[in-house]
C-alpha positions, 0 to 999 in steps of 0.5 A: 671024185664023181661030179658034184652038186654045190649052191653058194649062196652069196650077198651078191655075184652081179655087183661087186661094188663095195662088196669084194667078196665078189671077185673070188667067189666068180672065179671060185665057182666058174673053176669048179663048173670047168672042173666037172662040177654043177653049180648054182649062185643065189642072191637075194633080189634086192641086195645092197651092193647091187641096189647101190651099184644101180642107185649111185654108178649110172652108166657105169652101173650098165657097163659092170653088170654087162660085163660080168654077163659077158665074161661069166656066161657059165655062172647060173645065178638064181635070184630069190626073196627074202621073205615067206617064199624062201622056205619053200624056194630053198627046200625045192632049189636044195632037195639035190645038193651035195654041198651047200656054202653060205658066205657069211654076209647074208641074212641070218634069217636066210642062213638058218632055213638053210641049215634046217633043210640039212637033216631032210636033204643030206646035204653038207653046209660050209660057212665061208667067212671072209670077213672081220666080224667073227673079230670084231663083232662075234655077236652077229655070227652068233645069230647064225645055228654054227652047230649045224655047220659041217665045218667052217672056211676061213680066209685066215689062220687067225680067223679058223681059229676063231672059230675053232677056240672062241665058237667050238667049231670042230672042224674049220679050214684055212681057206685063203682067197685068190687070184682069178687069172683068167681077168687078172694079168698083165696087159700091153698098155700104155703107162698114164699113172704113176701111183694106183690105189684101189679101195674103199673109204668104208667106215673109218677102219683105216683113215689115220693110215691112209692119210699117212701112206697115200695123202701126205706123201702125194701132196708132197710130190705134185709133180706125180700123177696120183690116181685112187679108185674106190666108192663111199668117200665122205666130203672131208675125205674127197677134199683131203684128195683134192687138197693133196693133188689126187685124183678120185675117179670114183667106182671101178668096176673090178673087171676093169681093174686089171687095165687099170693096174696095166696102165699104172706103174706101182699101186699101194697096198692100205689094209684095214687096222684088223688085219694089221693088229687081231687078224695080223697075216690075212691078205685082202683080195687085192694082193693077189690080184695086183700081183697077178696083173704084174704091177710093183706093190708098195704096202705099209705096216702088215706081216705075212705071218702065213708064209703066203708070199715072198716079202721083200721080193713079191711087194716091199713092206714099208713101216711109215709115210716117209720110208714109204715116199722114199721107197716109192720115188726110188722104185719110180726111177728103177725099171729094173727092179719093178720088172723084178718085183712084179715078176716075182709077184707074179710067180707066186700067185700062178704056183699058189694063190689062183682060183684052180688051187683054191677048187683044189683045196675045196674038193679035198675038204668035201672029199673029206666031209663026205668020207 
């Protein structure tokens, strides 16, 4: 396949906080320019990861926007303005484009005058949708003009069909998320914690669940070092991890992550209830992160209706808080069968689940789009 030209346009690549999508989509398109290929990002000036990554991290702030500098200097990234000047931007940025991919979460105003650029510049437009809102919220996709989309990537089966059977997309693909693992892989650290979780308290989508797999069962073992990294956590929810013995340290900057697993014994794995019930089977992009870095992961109620990993092998799927407190205490005492179980996760991801197979994929659909 000759060289070819993409433009992603992505609610942010600079910040990644409280905001995910970011940790597959760079190494997403830095595994397509080493593969040949000529890619710019967009991000609208002003978007809200970025704008509350500066507002509320401080210091923190500083060292996550240098660092992804530093570790992706081959990512051009185009900034723009939501506003009367966009038109104009896109029509100049995409007179040369092959394909367009609009990651559902931007404006639906900056996503149509995208797609009314296709007729005069030729140009292929993907949807990629990594989220719950074609589930629970169909209305907000619905603003966007989906018939001029040449096809749909849905980091799901249970979402592809979606759209598909409930919006009448002729052409969608299951198009999972993966492992960047260049930046996530185990490394030669001191353990310090006994327990990790990473995530974000978010909008009471899964609160029940985290009080029964993460807050009981810490503040029935004291003598466990407990720690929790994630950012929008109302008061009521940083007192019931005080309460319980756990300690918050707040945003992590997802780069930083894989010495925070390295430094870990075993982490959790809390999904949010969509992903348990409607959208059962879609991983977050935790998962394959985590077992890409090589640590033993714990998971309560979630089925990989998918066939992505080997549960059971690659992580332990527990159905409630007790036989989660108990499957933990006895990986805890057990070094063998965590150095089994990180290993097996671990093979999985590099035979299926990193960004290389995912570019792979990708290229096959244009190569499909463009027949």
């Amino acid at each position: 396949m000759k060289p070819l030209r993409f433009h992603f346009f992505a609610h942010s690549w600079v910040s990644d906080w409280n905001h995910g999508n970011a940790h597959f989509l760079r190494g997403l398109a830095r595994s397509l320019v080493r593969k040949g290929h000529r890619v710019r990002c967009y991000e609208q000036l002003g978007a809200w990861s970025l704008s509350n990554l500066v507002r509320n991290e401080g210091e923190r702030a500083v060292t996550a926007i240098d660092d992804f500098r530093r570790l992706f200097p081959d990512l051009n990234i185009q900034f723009y303005n939501n506003d009367e000047t966009f038109a104009k931007f896109a029509a100049e940025h995409l007179r040369e484009s092959d394909v367009v991919v609009i990651h559902e979460w931007n404006e639906p105003q900056v996503v149509n005058t995208i797609l009314e650029l296709k007729k005069k510049h030729g140009f292929k437009a993907l949807l990629h949708d990594t989220h719950h809102r074609a589930y629970t919220s169909p209305r907000d996709i619905l603003k966007y003009r989906l018939d001029l989309f040449d096809g749909v990537l849905a980091f799901g089966e249970a979402i592809r069909r979606i759209y598909t059977d409930g919006f009448g997309i002729p052409h969608a693909w299951t198009f999972h998320e993966a492992a960047d693992i260049e930046h996530f892989k185990p490394l030669p650290l001191e353990k310090e914690v006994d327990i990790v979780w990473v995530g974000n308290w978010g909008d009471d989508e899964r609160t029940k669940e985290l009080q029964e797999f993460l807050i009981k069962p810490a503040s029935e073992k004291p003598l466990r070092r407990v720690v929790v990294h994630g950012v929008r956590y109302p008061e009521h929810a940083l007192a019931m991890l005080h309460e319980s013995g756990i300690e918050y340290q707040g945003y992590l900057p997802n780069l930083s992550a894989p010495s925070v697993y390295a430094r870990s014994r075993l982490t959790l794995h809390v999904p949010r209830r969509q992903y348990t019930n409607g959208l059962s089977g879609i991983p977050t992009i935790r998962v394959f992160e985590t077992l890409a870095c090589g640590i033993p992961l714990v998971c309560s109620p979630w089925e990989d209706v998918e066939k992505l990993f080997r549960p059971g092998d690659d992580y332990l799927c527990v159905p409630n808080g007790e036989t989660l407190k108990a499957t933990v205490e006895a990986l805890l005492r057990d070094d063998a069968a965590c150095a089994q179980m990180a290993a097996s996760g671990m093979e999985t991801i590099r035979k299926r689940h990193t960004c290389d197979h995912r570019v792979d994929q990708l290229l096959e659909i244009c190569q499909e789009l463009h027949a």
